[in-house]
DSSP file (Angstrom, degrees, kcal/mol; ACC not computed):
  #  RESIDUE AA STRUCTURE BP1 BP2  ACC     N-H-->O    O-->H-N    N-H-->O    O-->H-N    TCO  KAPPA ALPHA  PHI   PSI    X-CA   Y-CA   Z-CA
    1    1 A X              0   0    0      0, 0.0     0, 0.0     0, 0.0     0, 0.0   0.000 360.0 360.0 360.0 132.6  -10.7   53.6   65.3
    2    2 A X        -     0   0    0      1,-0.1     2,-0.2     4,-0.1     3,-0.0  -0.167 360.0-139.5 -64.9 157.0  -13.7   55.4   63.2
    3    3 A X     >  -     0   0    0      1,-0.1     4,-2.2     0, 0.0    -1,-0.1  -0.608  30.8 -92.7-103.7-160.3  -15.9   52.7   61.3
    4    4 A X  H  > S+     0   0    0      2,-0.2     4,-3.4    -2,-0.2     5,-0.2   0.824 124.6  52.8 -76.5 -45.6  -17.0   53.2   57.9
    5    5 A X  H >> S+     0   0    0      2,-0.2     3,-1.5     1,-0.2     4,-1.3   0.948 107.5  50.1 -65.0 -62.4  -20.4   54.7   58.9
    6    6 A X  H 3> S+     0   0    0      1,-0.3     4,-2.6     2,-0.1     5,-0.5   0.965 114.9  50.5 -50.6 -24.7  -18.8   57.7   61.4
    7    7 A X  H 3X S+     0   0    0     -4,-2.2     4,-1.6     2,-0.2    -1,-0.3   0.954 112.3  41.2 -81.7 -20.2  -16.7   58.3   58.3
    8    8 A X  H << S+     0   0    0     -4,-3.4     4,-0.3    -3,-1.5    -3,-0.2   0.991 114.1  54.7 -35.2 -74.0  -19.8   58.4   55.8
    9    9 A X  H >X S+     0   0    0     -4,-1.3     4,-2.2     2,-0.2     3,-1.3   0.811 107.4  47.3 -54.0 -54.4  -21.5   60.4   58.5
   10   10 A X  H >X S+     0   0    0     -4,-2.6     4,-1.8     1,-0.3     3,-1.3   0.991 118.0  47.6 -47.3 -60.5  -18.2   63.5   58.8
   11   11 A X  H 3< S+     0   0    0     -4,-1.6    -1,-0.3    -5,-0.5    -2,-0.2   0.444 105.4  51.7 -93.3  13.5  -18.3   63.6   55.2
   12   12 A X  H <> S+     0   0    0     -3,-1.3     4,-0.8    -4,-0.3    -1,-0.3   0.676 123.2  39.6 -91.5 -33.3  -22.2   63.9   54.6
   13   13 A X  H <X S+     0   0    0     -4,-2.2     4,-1.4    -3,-1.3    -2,-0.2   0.605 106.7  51.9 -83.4 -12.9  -21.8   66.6   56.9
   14   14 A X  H  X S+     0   0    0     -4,-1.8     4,-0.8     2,-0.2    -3,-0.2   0.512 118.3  54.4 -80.5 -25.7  -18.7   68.3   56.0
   15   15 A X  H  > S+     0   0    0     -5,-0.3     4,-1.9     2,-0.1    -2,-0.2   0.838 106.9  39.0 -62.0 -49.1  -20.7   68.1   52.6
   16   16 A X  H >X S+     0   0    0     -4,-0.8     3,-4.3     2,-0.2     4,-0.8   0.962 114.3  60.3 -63.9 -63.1  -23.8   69.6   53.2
   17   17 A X  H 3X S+     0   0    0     -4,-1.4     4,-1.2     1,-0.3     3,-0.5   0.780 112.1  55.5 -41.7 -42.4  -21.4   72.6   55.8
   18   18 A X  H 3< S+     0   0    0     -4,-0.8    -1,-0.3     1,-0.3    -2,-0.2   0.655 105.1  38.3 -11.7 -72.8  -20.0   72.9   52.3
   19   19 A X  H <X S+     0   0    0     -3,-4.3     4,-0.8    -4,-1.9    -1,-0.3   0.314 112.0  58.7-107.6  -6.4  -22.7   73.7   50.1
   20   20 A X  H  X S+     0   0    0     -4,-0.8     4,-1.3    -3,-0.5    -2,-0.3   0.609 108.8  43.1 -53.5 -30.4  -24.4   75.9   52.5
   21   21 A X  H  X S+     0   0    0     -4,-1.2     4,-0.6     2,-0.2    -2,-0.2   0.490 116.7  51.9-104.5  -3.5  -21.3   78.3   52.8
   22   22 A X  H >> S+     0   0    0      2,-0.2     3,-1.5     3,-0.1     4,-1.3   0.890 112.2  45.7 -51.8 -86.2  -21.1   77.9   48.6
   23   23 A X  H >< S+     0   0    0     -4,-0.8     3,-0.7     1,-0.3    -2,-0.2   0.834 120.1  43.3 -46.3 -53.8  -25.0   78.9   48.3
   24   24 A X  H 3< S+     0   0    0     -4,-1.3    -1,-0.3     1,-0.2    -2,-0.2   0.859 112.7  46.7 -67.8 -27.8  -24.2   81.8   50.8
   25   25 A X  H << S+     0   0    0     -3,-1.5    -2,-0.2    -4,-0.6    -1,-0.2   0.529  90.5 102.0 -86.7   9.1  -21.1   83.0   49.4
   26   26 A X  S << S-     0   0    0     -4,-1.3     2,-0.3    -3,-0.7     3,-0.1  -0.649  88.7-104.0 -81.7 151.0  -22.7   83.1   45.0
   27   27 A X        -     0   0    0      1,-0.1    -1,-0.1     2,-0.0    -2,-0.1  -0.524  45.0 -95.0 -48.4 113.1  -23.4   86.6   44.3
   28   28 A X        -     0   0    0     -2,-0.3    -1,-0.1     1,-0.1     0, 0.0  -0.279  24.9-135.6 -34.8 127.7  -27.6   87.2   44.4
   29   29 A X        +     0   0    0     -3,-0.1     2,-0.2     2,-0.0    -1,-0.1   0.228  67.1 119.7 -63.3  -2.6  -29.4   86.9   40.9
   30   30 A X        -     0   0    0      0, 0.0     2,-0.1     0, 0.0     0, 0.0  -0.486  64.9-121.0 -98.2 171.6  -31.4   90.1   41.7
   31   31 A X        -     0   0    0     -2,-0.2     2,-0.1     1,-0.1     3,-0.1  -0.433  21.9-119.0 -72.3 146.0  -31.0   93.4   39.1
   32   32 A X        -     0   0    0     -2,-0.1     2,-0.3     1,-0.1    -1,-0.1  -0.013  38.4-115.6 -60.6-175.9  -29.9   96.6   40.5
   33   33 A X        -     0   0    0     -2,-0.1     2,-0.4     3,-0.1    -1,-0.1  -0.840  29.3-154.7-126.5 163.6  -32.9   99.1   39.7
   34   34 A X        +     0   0    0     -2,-0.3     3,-0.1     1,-0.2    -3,-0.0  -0.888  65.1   2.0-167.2 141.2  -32.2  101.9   37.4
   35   35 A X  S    S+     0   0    0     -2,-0.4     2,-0.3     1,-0.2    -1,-0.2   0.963  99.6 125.7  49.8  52.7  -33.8  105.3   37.2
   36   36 A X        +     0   0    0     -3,-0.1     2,-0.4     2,-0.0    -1,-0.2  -0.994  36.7 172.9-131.3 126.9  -35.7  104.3   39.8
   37   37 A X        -     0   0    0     -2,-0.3     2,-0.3    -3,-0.1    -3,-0.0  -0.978  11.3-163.9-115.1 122.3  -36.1  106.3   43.5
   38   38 A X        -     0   0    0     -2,-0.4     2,-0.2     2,-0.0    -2,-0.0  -0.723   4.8-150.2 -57.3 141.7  -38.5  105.4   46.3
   39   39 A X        -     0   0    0     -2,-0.3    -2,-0.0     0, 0.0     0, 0.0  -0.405  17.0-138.2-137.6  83.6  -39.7  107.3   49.2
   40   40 A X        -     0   0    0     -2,-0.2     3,-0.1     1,-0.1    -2,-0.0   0.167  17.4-173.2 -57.6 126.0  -40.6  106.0   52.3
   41   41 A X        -     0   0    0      1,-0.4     2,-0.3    92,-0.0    -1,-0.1   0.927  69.3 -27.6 -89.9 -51.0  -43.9  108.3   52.9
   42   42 A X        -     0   0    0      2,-0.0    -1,-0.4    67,-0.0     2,-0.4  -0.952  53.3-152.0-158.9 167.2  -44.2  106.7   57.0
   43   43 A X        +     0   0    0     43,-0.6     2,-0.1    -2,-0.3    66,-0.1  -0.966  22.7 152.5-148.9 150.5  -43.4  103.9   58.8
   44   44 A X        -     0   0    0     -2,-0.4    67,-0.4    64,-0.1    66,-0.3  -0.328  44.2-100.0 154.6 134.6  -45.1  102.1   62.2
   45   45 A X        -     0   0    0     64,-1.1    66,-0.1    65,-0.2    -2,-0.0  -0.313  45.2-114.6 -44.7 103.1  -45.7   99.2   64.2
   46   46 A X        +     0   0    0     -2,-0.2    66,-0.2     1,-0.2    -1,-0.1   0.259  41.4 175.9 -75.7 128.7  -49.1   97.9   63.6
   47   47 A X        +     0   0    0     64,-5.3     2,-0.2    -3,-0.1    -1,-0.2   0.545  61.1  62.5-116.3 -26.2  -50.9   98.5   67.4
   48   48 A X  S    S-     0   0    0     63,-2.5     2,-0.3    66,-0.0    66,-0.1  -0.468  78.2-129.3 -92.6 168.1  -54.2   97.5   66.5
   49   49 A X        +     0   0    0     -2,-0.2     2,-0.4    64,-0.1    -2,-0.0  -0.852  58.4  76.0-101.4 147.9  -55.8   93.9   65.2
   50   50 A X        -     0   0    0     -2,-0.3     2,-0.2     2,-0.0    63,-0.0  -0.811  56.4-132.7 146.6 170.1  -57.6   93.3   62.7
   51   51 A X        -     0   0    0     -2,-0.4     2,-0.3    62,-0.0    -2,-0.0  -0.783  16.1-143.1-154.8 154.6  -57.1   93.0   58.5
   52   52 A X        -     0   0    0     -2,-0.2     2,-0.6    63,-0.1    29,-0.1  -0.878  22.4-120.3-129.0 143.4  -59.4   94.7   55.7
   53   53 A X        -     0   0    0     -2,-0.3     2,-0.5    27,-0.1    85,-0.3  -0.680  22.8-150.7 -87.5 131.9  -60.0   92.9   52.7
   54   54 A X        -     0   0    0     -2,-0.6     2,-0.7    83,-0.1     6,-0.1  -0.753  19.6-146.7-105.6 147.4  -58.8   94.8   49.6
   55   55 A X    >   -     0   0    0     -2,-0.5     3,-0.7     1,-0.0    -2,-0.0  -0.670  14.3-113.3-123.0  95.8  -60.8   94.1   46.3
   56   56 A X  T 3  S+     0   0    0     -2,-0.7     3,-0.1     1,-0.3    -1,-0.0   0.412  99.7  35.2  -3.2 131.3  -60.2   93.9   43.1
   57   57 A X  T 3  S+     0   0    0      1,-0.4    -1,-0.3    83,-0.0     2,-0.1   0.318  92.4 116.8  98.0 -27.5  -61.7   96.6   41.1
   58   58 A X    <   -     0   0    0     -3,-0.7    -1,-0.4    82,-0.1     2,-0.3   0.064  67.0-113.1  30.6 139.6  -61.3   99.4   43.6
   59   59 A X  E     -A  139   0A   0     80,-0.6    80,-2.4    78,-0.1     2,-0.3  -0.818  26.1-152.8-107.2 138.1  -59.6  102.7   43.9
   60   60 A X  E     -     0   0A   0     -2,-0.3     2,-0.4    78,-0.2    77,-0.2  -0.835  14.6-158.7-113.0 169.5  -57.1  102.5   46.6
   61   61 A X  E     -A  136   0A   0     75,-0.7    75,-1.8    -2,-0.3     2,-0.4  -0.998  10.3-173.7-153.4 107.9  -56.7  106.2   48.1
   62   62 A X  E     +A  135   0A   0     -2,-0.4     2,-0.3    73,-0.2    73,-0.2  -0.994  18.0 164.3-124.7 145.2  -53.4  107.3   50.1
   63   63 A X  E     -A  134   0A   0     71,-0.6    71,-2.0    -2,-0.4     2,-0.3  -0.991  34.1-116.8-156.4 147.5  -53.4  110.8   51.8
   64   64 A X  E     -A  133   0A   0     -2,-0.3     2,-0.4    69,-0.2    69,-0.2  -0.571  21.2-163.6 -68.1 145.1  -51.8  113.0   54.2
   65   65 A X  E     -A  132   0A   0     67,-1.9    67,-1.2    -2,-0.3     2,-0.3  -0.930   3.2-171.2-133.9 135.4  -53.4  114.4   57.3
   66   66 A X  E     -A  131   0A   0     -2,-0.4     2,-0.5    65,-0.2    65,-0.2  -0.966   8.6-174.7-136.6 138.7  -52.1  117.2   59.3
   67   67 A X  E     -A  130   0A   0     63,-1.4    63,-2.2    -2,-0.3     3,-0.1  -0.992   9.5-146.1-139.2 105.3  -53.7  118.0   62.6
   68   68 A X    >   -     0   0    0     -2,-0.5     3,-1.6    61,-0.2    56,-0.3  -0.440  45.7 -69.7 -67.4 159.5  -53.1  121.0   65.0
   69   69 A X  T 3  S+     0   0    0     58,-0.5    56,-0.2     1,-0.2    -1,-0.2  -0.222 123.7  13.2 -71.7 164.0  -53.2  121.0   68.0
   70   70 A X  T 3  S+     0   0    0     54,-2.1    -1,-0.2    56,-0.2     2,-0.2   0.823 101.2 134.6  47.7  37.6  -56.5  120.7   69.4
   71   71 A X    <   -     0   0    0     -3,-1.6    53,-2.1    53,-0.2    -1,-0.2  -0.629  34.3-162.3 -98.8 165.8  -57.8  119.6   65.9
   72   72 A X        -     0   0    0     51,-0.2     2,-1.7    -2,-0.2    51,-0.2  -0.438  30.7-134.6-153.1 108.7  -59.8  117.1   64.9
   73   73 A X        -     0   0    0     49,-0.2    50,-0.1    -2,-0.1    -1,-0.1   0.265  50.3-127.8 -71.9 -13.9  -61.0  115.1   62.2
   74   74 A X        -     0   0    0     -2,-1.7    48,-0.3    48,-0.4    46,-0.1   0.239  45.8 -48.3  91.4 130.3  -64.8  115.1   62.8
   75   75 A X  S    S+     0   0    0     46,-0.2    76,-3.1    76,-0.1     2,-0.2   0.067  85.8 143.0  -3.9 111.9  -67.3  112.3   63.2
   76   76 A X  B     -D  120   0B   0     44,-1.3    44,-2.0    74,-0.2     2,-0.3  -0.968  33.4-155.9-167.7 171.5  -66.4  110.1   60.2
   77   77 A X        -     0   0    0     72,-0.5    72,-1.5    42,-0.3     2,-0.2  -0.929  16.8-135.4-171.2 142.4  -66.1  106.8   58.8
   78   78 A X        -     0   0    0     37,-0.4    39,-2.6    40,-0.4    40,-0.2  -0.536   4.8-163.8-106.5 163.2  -64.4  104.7   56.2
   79   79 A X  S    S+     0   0    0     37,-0.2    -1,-0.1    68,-0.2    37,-0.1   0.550 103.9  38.9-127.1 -24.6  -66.9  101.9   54.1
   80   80 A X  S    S-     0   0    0     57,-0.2    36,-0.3    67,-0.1    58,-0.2   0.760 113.4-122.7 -85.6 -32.5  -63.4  100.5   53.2
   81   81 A X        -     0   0    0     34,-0.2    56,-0.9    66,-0.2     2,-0.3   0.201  21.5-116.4 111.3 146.4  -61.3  100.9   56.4
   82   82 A X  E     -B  136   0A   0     32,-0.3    32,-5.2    54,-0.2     2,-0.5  -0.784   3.6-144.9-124.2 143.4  -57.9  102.9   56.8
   83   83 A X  E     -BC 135 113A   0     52,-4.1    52,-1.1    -2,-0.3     2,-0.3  -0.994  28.9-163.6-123.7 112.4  -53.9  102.0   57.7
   84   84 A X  E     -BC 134 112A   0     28,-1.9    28,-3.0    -2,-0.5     2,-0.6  -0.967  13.9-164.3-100.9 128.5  -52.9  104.8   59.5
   85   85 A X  E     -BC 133 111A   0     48,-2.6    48,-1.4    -2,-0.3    26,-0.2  -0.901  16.1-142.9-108.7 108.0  -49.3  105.4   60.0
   86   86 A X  E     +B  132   0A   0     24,-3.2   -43,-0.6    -2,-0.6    46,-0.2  -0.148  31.9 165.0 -48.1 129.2  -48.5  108.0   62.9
   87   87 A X        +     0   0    0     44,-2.3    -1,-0.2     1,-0.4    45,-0.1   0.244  66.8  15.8-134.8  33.0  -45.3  109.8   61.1
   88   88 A X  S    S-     0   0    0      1,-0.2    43,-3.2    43,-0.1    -1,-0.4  -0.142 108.9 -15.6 156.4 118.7  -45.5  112.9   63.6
   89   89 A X  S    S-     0   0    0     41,-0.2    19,-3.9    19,-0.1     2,-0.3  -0.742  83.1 -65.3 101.4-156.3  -47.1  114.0   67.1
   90   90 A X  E     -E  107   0B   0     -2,-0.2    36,-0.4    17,-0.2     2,-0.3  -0.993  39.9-157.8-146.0 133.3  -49.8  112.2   68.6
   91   91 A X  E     -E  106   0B   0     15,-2.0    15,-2.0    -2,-0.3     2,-0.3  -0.999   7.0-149.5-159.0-167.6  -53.3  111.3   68.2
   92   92 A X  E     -EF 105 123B   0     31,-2.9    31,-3.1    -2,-0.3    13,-0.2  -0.793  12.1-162.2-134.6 130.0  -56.7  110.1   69.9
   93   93 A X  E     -EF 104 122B   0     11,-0.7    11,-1.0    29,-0.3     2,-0.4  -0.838   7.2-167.0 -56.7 138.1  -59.2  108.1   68.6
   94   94 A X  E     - F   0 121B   0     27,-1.2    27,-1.4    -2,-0.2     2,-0.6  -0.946  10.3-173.7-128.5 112.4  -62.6  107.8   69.8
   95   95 A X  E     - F   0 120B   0      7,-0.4     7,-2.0    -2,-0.4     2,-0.3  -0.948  18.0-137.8-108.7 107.5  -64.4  104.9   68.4
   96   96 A X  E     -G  101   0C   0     23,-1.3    23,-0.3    -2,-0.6     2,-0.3  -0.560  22.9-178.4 -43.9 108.2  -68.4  104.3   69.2
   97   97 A X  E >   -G  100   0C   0      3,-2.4     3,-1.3    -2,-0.3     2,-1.0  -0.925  51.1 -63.1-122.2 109.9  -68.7  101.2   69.7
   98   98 A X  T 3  S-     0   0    0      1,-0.3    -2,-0.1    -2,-0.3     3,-0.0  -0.567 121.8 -10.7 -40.6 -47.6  -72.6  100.0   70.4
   99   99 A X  T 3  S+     0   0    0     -2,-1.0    -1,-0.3    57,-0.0     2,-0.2   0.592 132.2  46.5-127.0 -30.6  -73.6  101.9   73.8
  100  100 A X  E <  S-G   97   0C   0     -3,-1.3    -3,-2.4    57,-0.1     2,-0.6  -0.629  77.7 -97.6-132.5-165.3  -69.8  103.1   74.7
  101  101 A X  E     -G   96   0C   0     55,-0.5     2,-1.2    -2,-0.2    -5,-0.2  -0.662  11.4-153.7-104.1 120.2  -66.6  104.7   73.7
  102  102 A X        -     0   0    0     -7,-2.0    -7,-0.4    -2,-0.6     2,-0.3  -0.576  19.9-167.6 -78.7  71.9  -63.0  103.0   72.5
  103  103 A X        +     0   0    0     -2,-1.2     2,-0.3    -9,-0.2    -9,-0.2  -0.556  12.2 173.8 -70.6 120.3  -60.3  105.8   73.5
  104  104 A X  E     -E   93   0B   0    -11,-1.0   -11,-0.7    -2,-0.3     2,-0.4  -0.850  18.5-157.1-101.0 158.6  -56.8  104.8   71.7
  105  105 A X  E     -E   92   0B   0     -2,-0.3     2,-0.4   -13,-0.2   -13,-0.2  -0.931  10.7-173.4 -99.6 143.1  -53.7  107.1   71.7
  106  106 A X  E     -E   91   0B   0    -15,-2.0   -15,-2.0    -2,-0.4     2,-0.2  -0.968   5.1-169.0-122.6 112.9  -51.0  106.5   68.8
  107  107 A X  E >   -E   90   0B   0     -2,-0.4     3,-0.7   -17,-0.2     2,-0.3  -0.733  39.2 -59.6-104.5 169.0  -47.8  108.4   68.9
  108  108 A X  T 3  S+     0   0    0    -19,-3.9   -21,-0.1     1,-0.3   -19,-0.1  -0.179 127.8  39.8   3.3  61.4  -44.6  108.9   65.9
  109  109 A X  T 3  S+     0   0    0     -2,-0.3   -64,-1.1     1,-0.3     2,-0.3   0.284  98.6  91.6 161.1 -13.3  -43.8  105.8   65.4
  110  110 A X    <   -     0   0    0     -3,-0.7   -24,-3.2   -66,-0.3     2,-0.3  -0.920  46.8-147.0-140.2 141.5  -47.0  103.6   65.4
  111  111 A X  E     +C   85   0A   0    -67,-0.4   -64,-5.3    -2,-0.3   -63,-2.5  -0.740  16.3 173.0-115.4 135.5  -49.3  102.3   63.3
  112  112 A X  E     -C   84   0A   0    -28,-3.0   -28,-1.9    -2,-0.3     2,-0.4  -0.894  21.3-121.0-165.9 154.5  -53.1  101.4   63.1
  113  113 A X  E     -C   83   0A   0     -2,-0.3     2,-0.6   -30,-0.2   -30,-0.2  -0.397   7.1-160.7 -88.1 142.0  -56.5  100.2   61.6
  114  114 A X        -     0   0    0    -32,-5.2   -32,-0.3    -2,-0.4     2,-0.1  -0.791  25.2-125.9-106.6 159.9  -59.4  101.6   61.4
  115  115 A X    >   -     0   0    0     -2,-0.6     3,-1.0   -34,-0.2   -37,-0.4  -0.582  33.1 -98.1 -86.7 155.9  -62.4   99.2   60.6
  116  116 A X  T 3  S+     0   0    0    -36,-0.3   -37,-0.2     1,-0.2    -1,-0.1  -0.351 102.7   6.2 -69.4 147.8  -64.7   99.7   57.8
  117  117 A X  T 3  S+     0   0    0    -39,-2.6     2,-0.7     1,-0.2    -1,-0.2   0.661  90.5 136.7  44.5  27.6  -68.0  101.5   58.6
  118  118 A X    <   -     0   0    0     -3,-1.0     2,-0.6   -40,-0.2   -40,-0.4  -0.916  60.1-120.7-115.1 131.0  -67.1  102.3   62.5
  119  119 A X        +     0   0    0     -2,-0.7   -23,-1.3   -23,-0.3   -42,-0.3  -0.532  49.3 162.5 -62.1 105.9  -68.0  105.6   63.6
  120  120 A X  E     -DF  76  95B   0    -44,-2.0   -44,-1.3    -2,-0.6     2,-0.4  -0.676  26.7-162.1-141.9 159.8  -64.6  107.2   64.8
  121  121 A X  E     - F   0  94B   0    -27,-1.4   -27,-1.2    -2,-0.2     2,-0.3  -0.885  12.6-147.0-133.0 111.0  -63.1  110.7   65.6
  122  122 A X  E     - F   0  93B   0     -2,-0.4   -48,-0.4   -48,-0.3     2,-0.3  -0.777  15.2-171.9 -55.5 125.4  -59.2  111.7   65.8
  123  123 A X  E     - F   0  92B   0    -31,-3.1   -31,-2.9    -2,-0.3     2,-1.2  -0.930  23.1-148.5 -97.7 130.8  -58.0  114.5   68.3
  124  124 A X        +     0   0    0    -53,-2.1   -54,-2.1    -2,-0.3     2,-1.1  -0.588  25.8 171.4 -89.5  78.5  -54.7  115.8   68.4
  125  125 A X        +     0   0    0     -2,-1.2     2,-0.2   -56,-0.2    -1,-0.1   0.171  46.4  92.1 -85.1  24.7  -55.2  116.2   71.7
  126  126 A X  S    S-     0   0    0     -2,-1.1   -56,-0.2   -36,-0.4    -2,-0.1  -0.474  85.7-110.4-110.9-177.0  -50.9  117.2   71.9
  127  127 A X  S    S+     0   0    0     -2,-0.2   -58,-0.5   -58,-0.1    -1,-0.1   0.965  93.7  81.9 -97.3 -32.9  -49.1  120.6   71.7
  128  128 A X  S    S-     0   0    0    -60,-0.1     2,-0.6     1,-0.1    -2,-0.3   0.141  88.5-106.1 -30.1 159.7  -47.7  119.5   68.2
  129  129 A X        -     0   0    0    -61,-0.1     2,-0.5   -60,-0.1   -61,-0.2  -0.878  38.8-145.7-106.7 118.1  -48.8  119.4   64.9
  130  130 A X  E     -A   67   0A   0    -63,-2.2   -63,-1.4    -2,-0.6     2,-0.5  -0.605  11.4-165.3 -91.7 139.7  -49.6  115.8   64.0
  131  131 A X  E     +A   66   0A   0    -43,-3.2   -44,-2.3    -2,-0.5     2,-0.3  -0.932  12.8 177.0-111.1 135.2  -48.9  114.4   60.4
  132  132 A X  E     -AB  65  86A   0    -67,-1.2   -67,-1.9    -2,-0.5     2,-0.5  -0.828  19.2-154.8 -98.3 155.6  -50.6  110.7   59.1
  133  133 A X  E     -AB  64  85A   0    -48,-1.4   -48,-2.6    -2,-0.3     2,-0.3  -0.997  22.4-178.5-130.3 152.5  -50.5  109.2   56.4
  134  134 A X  E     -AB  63  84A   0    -71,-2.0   -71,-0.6    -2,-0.5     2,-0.4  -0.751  16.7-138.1-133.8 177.9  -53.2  106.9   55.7
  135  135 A X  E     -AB  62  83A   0    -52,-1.1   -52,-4.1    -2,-0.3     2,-0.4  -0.956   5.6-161.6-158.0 140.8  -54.8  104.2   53.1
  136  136 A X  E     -AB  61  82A   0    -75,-1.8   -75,-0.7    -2,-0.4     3,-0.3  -0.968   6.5-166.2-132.6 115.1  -57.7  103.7   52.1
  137  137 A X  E     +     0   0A   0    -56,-0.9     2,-0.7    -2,-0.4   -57,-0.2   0.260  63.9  27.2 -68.1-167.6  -58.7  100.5   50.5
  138  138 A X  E    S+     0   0A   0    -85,-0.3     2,-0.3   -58,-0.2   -78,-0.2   0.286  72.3 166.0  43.8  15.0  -61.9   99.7   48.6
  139  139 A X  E     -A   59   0A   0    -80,-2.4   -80,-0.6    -2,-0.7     3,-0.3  -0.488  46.3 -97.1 -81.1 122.2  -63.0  103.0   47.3
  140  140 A X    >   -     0   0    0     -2,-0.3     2,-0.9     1,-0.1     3,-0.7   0.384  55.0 -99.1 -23.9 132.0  -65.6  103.7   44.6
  141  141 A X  T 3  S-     0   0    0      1,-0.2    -1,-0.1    -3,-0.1     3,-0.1  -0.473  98.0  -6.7 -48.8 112.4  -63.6  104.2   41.2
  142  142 A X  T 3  S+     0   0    0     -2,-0.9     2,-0.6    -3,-0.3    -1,-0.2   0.504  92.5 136.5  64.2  11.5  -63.1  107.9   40.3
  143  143 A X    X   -     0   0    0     -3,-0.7     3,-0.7    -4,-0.2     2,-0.2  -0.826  51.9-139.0-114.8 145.0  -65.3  109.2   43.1
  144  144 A X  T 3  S+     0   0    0     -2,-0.6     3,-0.1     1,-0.3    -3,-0.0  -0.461  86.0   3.1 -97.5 121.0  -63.4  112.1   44.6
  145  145 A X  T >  S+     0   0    0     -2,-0.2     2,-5.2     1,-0.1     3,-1.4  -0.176  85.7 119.2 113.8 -37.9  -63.8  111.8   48.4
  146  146 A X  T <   +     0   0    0     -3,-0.7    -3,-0.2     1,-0.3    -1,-0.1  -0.358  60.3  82.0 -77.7  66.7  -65.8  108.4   48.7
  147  147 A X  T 3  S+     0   0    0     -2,-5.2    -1,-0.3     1,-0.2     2,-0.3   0.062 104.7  51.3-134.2 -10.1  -62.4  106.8   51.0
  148  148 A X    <   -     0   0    0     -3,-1.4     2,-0.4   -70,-0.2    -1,-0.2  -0.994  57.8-177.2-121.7 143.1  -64.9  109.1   53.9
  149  149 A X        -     0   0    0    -72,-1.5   -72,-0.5    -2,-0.3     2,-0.4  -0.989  22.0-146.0-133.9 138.3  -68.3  109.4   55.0
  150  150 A X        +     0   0    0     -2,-0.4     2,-0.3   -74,-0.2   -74,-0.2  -0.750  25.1 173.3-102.5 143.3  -69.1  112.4   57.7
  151  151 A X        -     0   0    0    -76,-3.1   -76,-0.1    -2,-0.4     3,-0.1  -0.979  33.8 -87.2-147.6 168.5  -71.7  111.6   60.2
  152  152 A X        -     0   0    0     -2,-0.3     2,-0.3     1,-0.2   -76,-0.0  -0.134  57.1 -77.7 -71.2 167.5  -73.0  113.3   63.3
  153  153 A X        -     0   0    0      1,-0.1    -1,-0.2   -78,-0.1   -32,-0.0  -0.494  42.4-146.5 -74.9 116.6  -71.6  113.0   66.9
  154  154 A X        -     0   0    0     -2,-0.3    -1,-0.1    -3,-0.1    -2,-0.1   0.804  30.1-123.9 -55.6 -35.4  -73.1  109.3   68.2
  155  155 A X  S    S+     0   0    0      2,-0.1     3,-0.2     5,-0.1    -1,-0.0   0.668  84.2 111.4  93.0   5.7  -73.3  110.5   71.7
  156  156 A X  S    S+     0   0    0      1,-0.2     2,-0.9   -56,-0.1   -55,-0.5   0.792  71.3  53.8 -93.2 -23.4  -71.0  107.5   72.9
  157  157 A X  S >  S-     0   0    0    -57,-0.2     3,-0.6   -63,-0.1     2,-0.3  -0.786  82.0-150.3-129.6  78.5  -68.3  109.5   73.6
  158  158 A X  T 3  S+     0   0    0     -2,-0.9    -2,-0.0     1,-0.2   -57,-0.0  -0.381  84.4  21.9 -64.4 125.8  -69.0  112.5   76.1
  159  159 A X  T 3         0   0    0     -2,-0.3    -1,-0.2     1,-0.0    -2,-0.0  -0.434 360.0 360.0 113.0 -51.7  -66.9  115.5   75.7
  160  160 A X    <         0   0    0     -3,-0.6    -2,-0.1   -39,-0.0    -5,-0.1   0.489 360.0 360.0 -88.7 360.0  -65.7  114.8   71.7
């Protein structure tokens, strides 16, 4: 024969089972959008670690990159730091890092940072033409180009 508590207890829980399937079945509060379109530019899973601080006050900078094969971006560097999202092909990094050289590949699908002020090169070292899209955080206000800074070959990286 129940006692008094298991029957308290069914119906505190047969309450709560209740108001959870109430709270899931109400219609959502949010607005439908209107005259509004979006367009997902790229998408990919973050391969590297790391965060960049973004700063008030600041230009943030987004651009496309297209790379033939056997192109490459040149000896370069960001003073704000880039999220690159691979959206087609493949490509090679080479990062100088103090006496030697960081080789990444990132294919279609994948995503990655680059750090502020580290000297780095991309190769499309594939038979495709690779497209990124990238952002660049922290960039002087209104000056055209300052998301890159070109700098001579480090010498860390023999061959690139």
């Amino acid at each position: 024969m129940p006692t008094g508590r298991t029957i308290r207890l069914a119906l505190t829980t047969l309450g709560f089972a209740g108001l959870i399937v109430a709270l899931n079945a109400a219609p959502a509060g949010a607005t439908p959008a209107s005259n509004f379109a979006g367009q997902v530019l790229g998408r990919g899973t973050l391969q590297s670690t790391g965060s960049l601080p973004i700063n008030a006050g600041l230009d943030v900078v987004v651009a496309q990159n297209t790379v033939q094969p056997g192109g490459s971006s040149g000896w370069h560097m960001h003073p704000g730091g880039a999220i690159v999202v691979v959206v087609q092909g493949q490509i090679t990094t080479y990062e100088s890092v103090g006496d030697h050289c960081l080789v990444t590949t990132y294919t279609a699908g994948q995503s990655f940072t680059e750090r502020a002020n580290k000297p780095l090169i991309a190769v499309n070292g594939g038979s495709t033409v690779t497209i990124t899209i990238a952002t660049f955080p922290n960039v002087p206000v209104g000056v055209a180009g300052a998301q890159r800074i070109d700098l001579p070959n480090p010498g860390t990286c023999p061959g690139v």
